[in-house]
C-alpha positions as CSV (number, residue, x, y, z in Angstrom):
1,X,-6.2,-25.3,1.6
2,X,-6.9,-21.4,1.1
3,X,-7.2,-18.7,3.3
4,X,-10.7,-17.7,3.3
5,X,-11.5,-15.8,6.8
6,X,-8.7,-13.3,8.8
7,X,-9.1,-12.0,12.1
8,X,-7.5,-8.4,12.0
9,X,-6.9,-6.7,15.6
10,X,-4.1,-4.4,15.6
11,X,-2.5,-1.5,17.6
12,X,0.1,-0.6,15.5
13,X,-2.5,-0.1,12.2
14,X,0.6,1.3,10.1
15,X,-0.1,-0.5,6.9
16,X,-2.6,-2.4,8.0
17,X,-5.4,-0.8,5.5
18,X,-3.3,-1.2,2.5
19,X,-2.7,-5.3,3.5
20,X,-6.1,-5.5,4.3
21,X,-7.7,-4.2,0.8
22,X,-4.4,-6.5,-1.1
23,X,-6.3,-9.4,0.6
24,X,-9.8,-8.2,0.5
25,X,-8.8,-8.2,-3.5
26,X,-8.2,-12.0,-2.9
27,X,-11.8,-13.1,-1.8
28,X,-10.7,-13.4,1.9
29,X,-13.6,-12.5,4.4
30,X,-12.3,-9.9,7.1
31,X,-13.0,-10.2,11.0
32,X,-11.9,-7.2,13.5
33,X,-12.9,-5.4,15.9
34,X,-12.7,-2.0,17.9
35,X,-10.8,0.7,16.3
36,X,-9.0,-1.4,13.6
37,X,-12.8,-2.4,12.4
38,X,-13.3,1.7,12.2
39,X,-10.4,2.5,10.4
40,X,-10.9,-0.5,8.2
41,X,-14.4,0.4,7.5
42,X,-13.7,4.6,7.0
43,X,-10.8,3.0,4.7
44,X,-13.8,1.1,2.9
45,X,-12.8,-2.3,3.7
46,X,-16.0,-4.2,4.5
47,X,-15.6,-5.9,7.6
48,X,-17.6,-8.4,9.7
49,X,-17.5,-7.0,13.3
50,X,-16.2,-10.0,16.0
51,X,-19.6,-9.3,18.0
52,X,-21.7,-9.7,15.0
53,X,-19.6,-13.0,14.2
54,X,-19.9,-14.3,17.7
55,X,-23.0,-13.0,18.8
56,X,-22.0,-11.9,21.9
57,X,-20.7,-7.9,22.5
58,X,-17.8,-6.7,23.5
59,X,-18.5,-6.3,27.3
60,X,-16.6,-4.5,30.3
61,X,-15.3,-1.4,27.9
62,X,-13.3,-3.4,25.5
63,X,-11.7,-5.8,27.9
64,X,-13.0,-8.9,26.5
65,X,-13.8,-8.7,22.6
66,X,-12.3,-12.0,21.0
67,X,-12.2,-14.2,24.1
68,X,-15.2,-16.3,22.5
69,X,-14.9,-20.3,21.5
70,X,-16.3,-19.3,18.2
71,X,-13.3,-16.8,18.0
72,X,-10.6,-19.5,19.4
73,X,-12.3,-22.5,18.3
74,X,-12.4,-21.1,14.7
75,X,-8.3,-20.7,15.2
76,X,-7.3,-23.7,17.1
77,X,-9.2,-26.1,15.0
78,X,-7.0,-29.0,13.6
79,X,-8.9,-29.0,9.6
80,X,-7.4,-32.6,9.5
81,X,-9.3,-33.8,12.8
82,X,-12.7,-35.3,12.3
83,X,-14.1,-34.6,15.8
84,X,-12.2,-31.1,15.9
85,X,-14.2,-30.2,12.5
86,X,-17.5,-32.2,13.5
87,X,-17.3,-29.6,17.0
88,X,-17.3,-26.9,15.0
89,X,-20.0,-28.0,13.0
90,X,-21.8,-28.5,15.8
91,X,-21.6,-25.2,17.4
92,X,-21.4,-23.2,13.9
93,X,-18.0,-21.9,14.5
94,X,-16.4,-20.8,11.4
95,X,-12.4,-21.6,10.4
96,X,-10.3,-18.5,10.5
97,X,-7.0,-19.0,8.7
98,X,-5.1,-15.8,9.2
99,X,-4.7,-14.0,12.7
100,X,-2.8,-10.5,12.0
101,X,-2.4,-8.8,15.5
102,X,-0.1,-6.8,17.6
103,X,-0.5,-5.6,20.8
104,X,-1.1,-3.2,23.5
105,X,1.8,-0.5,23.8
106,X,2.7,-1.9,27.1
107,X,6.7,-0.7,26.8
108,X,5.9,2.5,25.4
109,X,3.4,3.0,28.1
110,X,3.2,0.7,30.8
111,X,-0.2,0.9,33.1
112,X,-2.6,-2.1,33.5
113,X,-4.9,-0.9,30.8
114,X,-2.1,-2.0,28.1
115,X,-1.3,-5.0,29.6
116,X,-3.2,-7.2,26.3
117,X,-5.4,-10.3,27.1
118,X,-7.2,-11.2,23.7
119,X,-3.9,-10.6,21.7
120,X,-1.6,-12.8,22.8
121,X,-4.1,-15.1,23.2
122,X,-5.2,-15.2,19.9
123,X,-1.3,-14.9,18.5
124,X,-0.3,-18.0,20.7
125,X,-3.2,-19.8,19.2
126,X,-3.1,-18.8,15.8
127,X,1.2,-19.7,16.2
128,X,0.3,-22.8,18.1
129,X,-1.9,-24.2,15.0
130,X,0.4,-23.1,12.4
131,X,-0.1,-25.8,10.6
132,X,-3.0,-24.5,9.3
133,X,-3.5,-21.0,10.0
134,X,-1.1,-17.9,9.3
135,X,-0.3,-15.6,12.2
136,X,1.3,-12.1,11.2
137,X,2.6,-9.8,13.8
138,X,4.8,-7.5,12.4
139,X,3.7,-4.8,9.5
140,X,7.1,-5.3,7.8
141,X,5.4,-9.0,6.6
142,X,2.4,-7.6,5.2
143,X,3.7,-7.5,1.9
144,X,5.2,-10.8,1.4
145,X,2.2,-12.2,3.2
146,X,-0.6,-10.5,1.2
147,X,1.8,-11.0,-2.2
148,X,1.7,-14.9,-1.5
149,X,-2.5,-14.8,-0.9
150,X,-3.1,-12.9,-3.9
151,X,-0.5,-15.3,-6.2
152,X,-1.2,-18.7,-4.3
153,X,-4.4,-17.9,-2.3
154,X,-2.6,-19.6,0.5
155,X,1.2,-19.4,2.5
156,X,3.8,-22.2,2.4
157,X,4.2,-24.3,5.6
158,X,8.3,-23.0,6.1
159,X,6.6,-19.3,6.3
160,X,4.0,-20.2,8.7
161,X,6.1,-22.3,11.0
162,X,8.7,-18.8,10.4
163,X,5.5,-16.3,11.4
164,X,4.7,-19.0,14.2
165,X,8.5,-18.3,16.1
166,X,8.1,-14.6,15.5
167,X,4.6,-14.8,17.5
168,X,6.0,-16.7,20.7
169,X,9.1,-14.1,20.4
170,X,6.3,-11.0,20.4
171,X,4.5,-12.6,23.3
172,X,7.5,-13.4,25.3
173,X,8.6,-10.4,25.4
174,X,5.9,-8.8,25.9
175,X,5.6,-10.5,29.1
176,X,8.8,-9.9,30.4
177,X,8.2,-6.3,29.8
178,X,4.9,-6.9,32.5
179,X,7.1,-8.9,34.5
180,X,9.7,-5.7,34.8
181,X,6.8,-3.3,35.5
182,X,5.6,-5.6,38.6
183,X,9.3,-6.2,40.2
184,X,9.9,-2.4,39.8
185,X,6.8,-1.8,41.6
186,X,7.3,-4.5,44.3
187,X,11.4,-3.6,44.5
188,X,11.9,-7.4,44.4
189,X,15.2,-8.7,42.9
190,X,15.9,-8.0,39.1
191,X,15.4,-10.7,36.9
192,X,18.0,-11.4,34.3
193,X,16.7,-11.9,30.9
194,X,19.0,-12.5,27.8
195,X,17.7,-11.8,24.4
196,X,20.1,-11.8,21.6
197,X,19.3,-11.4,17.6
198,X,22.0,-13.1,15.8
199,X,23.8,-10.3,13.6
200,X,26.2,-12.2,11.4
201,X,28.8,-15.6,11.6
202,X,32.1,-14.3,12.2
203,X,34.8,-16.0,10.1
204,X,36.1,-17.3,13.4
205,X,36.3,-16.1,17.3
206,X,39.8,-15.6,18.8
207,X,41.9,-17.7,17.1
208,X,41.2,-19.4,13.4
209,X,40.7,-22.3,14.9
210,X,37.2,-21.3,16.9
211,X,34.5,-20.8,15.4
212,X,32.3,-17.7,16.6
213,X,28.9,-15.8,15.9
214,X,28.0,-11.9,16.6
215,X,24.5,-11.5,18.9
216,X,23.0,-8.1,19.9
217,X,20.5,-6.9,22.1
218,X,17.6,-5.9,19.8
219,X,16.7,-3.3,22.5
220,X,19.8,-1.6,23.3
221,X,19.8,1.9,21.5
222,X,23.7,3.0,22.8
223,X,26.2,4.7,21.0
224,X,27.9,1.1,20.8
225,X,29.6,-1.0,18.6
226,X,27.1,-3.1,18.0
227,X,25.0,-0.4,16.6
228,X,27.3,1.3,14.7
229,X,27.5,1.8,11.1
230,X,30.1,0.0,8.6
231,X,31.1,2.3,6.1
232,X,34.2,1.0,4.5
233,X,36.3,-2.4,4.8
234,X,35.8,-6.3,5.5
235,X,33.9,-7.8,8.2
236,X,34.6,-7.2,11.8
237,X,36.3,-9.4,13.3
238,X,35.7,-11.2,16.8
239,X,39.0,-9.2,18.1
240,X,37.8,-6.0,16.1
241,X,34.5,-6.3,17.9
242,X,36.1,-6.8,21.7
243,X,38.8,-4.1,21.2
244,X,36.4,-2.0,19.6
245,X,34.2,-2.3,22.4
246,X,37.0,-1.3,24.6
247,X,37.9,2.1,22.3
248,X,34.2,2.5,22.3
249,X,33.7,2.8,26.1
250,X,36.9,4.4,27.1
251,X,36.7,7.8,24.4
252,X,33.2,8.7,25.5
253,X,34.4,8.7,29.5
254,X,36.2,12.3,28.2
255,X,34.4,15.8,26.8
256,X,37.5,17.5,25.3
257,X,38.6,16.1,21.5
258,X,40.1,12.6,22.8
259,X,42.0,9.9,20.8
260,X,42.0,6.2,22.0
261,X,44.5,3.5,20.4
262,X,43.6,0.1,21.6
263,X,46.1,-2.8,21.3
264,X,44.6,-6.3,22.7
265,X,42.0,-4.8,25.2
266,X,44.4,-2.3,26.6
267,X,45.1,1.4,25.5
268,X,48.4,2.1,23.9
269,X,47.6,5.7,23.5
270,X,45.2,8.4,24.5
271,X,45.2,12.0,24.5
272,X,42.9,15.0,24.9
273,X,43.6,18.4,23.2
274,X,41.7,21.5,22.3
275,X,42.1,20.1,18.1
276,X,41.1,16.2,17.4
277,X,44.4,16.1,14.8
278,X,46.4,17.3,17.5
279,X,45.2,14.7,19.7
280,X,45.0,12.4,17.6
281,X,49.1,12.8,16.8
282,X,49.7,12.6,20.5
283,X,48.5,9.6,21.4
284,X,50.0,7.5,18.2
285,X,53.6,9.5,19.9
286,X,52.7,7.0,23.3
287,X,53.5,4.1,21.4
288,X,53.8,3.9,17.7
289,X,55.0,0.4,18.0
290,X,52.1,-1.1,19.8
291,X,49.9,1.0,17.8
292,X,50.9,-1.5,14.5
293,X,47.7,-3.0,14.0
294,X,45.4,-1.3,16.9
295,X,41.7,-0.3,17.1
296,X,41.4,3.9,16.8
297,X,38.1,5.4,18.2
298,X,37.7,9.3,18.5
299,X,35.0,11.6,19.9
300,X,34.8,14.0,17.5
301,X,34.1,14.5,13.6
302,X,37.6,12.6,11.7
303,X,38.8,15.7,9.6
304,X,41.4,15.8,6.8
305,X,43.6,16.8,9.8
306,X,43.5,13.3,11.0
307,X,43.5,11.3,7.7
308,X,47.1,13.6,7.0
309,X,48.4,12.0,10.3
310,X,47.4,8.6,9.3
311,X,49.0,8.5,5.7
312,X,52.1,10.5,6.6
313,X,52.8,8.2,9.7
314,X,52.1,5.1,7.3
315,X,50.0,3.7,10.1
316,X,48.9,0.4,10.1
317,X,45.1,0.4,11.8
318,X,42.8,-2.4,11.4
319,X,39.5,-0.1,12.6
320,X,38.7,3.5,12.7
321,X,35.9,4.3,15.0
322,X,34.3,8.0,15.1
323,X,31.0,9.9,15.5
324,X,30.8,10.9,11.7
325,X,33.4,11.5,8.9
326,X,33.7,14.6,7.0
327,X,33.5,13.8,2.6
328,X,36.7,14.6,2.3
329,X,38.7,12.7,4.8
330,X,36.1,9.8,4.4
331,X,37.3,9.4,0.7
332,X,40.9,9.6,1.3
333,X,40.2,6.9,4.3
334,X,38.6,4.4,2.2
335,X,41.6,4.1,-0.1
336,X,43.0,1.7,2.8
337,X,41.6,-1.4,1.1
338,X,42.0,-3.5,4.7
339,X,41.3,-0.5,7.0
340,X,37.8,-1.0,8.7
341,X,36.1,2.0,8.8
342,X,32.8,2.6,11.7
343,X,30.3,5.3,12.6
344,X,28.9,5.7,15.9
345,X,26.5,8.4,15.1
346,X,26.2,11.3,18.2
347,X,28.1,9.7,21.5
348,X,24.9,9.2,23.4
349,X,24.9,8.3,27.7
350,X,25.0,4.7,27.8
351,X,21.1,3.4,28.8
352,X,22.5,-0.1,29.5
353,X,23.5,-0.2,33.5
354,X,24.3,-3.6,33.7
355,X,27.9,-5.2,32.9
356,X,28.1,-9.3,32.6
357,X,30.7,-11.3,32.6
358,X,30.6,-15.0,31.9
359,X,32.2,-17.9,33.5
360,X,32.0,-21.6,33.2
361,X,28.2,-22.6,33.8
362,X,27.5,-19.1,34.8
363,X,27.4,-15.1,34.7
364,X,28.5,-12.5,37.2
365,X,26.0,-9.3,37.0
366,X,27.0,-5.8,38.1
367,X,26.1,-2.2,37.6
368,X,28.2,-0.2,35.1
369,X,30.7,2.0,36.9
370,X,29.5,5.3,35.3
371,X,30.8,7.2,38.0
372,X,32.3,10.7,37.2
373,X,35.4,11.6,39.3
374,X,35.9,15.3,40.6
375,X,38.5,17.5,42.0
376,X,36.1,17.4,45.0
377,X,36.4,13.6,45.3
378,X,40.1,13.8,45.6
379,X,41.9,13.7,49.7
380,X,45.0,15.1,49.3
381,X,47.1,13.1,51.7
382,X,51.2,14.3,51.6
383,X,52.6,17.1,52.8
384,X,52.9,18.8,49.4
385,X,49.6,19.7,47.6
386,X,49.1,19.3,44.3
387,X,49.0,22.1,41.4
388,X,45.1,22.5,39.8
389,X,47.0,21.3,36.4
390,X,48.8,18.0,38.4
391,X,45.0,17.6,39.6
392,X,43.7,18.0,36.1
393,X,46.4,15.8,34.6
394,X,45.7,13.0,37.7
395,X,42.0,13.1,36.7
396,X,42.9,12.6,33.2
397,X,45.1,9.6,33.8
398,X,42.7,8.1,36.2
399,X,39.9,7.9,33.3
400,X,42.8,6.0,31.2
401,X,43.5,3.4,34.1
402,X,39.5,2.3,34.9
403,X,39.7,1.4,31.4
404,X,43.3,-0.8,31.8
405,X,43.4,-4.6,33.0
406,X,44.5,-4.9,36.3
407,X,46.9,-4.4,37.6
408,X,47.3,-1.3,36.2
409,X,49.2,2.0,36.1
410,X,48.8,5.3,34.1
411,X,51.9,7.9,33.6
412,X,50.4,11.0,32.1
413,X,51.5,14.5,31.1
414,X,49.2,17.0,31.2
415,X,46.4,15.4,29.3
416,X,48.4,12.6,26.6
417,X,49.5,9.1,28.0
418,X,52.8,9.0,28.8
419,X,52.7,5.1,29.6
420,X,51.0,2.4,30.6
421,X,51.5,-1.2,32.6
422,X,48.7,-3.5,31.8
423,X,47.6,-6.9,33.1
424,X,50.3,-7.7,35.5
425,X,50.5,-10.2,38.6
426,X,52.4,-7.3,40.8
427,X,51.7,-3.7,40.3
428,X,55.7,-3.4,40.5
429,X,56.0,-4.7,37.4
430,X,53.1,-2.8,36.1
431,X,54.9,0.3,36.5
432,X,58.4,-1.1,35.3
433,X,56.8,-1.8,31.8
434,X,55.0,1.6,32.0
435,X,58.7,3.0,33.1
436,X,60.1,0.4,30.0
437,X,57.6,1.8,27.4
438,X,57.5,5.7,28.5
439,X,61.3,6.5,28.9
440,X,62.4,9.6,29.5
441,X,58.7,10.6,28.6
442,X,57.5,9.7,31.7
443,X,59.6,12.7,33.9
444,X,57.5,15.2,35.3
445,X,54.5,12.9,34.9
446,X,51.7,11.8,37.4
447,X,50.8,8.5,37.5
448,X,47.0,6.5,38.3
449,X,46.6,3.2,39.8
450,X,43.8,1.3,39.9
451,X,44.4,0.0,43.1
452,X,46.0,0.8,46.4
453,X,50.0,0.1,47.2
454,X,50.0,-2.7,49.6
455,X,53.9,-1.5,50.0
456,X,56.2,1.4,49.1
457,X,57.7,-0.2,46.4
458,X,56.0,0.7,43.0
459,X,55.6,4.3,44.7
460,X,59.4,4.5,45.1
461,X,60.1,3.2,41.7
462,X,57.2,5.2,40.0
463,X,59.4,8.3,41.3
464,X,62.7,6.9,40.4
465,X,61.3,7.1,36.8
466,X,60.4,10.7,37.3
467,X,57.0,10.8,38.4
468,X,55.5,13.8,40.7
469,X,52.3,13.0,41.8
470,X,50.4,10.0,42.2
471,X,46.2,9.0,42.3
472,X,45.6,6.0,43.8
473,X,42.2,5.1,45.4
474,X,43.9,4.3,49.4
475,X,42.7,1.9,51.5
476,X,45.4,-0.2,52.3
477,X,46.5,-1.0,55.9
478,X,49.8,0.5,55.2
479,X,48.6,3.6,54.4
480,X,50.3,5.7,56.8
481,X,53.4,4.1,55.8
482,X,52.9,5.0,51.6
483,X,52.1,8.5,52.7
484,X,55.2,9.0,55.3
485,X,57.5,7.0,52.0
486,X,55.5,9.8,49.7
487,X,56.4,12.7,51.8
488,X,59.8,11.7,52.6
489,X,60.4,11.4,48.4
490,X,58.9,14.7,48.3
491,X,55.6,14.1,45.8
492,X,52.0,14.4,45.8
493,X,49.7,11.9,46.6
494,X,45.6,11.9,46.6
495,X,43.3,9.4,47.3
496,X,40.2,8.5,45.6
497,X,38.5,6.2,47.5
498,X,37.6,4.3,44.4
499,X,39.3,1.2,43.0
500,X,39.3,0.0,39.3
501,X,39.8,-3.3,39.1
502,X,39.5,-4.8,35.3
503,X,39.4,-8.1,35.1
């Protein structure tokens, strides 16, 4: 078989006169209608207008134009059914073997007017019968498309049956993009859909022996990992991605040049300074041993500053994560044959407001906490108030601790990590490993927790390590008691009102 008739009704029309002259070339006979048959025809394309086809006119201002049996008939047709073919003989409807159509703007601009009828009905049939006819939805297949009619005055089933799954995707989503617009309008309960493009296979998930594949959502425009750009070094890995993610999300909470170094989901160093190498150097200082191997993200431009700090430190970093790269320092950085190297682009606010989690048979949905803390959302409980640079400092180290697994702790001085207890069963012991990792660092620092003290007892040992001022969110029952502990040791304490529970 050959394609001999196409129905052309489009509303993205770029490229669509150039693919329709390439097949024009090939002898095929071209149906459209409204403004792709004028810019077809002022393109001098000759056209055969779907009225003049059907017989029938395009009725109540445009909204039904193709809805016609010798419009769907000529689509649906099976050409190897004897009573489908003796119908259409019957009732003079012509075959029409390739449907190119997008539709109606309806994301872009969502009113009632753009919601398409004719389009999706004609794409679902054309996609339905792709056995025999060719349905083309996108303008980046015109070429291959029109290059395969000109050479073989047909397409091969496999690239139908491909054009056919890229039609019920078009249409799909395009409904769910209706269906958003009337739950908005209603205010009736979101509904959860999950559309992933498959980006690459991963050479395994984990651990070697799992096997794992990277998805994105095709309509998430973030300054997020997985939109980033690869500029140096192997695949990502399935860890690279998750830690990544993690750098990612916990740089862009800050304004002032910040360094992040992730180690297994959890930051072993972060600091803010008015210089990014300066920062930079400050938080590889938290923890240079946990550092071996981490993920590095950083808000600002890497400058030779930073690369100087890498080589002279003989770091060992699996991925470098920053908004762009000066020449310079990109060049020296890609002389680490193993050392990943990403760029985000300009740190944009995050668009995405949901945060899932999966479980077994199941996904938990909740909002994003985007929340910004201020000195005006602090209650400053003890006795002794804190100094605006302890407040500072506290605000500083709270930002580090929403992005810590719980239970967590945050020592900081001024704004640079000081130490940090991740991921344990008691918040005791939280602070012991942030007391173990810190030292003698962690005197004269303040320390964050993302959750209330349920007793004295990581407060008093936070101060035996030298701490002076504490942010915690409050809450607890035994509040009075953790204040009248606080004021008796002599240290600040505020409360937040706002837990940060990682899980």
């Amino acid at each position: 078989m050959s394609i001999k008739r196409a129905l052309i009704s489009v509303s993205d029309k770029s490229g669509i006169v150039e693919f329709a002259k390439k097949i024009e070339s090939a002898g095929v006979e071209i149906l459209s209608t409204g403004g792709t048959a004028k810019v077809l025809r002022d393109s001098g394309i000759k056209i055969i207008d779907v009225s003049e086809h059907t017989g029938f006119p395009e009725i109540m201002g445009g909204r039904v134009k193709t809805l016609h049996p010798k419009i769907h008939g000529g689509i649906l047709a099976l050409r190897s059914d004897e009573k489908h073919m003796s119908d259409a003989e019957k009732n003079d409807i012509k075959m029409i073997d390739l449907v190119v159509a997008n539709l109606y703007p309806f994301k872009e601009d969502p009113c009632i007017e753009n919601i398409d009828i004719g389009g999706p009905s004609m794409i679902r049939a054309a996609a339905k019968n792709f056995e025999f006819v060719t349905v083309v939805c996108e303008p980046s297949d015109y070429e291959v498309i029109a290059a395969d009619i000109i050479e073989n005055g047909d397409t091969d089933f496999k690239t139908r049956k491909r054009l056919a799954r890229k039609a019920f995707t078009m249409t799909s989503r395009y409904d769910e993009h209706i269906d958003h617009y009337f739950r908005n309008m209603l205010d009736e309960p979101e509904l959860l859909d999950l559309h992933y493009e498959k980006v690459c296979s991963l050479r395994y998930g984990e651990n070697p022996h799992q096997k794992a594949a990277f998805f994105r959502n095709p309509n998430n425009s973030d300054s997020n990992i997985t939109n980033s750009k690869v500029l140096h070094g192997r695949q990502l890995s399935f860890n690279n991605l998750v830690d990544g993610n993690s750098a990612i999300g916990l740089v862009k909470e800050f304004d002032e040049p910040t360094a992040v170094f992730i180690k297994h989901n959890n930051p072993c160093g972060v600091a803010s300074a008015e210089k990014l190498e300066d920062a930079f150097l400050e938080a590889y200082k938290v923890d240079p041993m946990s550092a071996f191997g981490c993920i590095i993200a950083v808000n600002r431009e890497v400058n030779e500053a930073v690369v100087e700090h890498v080589n002279k430190n003989k770091m060992f970093v699996e991925l470098i994560i920053a908004p762009s790269y000066e020449q310079k320092a990109l060049e020296l950085l890609k002389k680490r044959k193993n050392l990943r190297i990403l760029e985000l682009g300009p740190l944009k606010k995050d668009s995405q407001q949901r945060d899932i989690k999966k479980i077994a048979g199941g996904l938990l949905i909740q909002t994003r906490d985007n929340y910004k803390l201020t000195p005006n959302d602090l209650k400053v409980v003890t006795s002794k108030k804190p100094a605006e640079e302890e407040i500072a400092s506290m605000l500083f180290a709270n930002k580090v601790c929403k992005h810590v697994m719980s239970n967590a702790v945050v020592m900081a001085k001024g704004t640079t990590v000081t130490g940090v207890g991740a991921g344990q069963m008691s918040r005791v012991d939280s602070v012991r490993i942030a007391g173990i990792k810190g030292g003698d660092r962690i005197k004269g620092s303040v320390m964050a927790s993302d959750a209330f003290f349920p007793f004295a007892d990581a407060l008093e040992q936070a101060v035996d390590l030298g701490v002076t001022a504490i942010i915690q969110p409050g809450g607890s029952i035994n509040d009075p008691s953790i204040i009248k502990r606080a004021d008796e040791l002599g240290i600040t304490m505020v409360f937040t009102g706002r837990r940060y529970f990682r899980h």
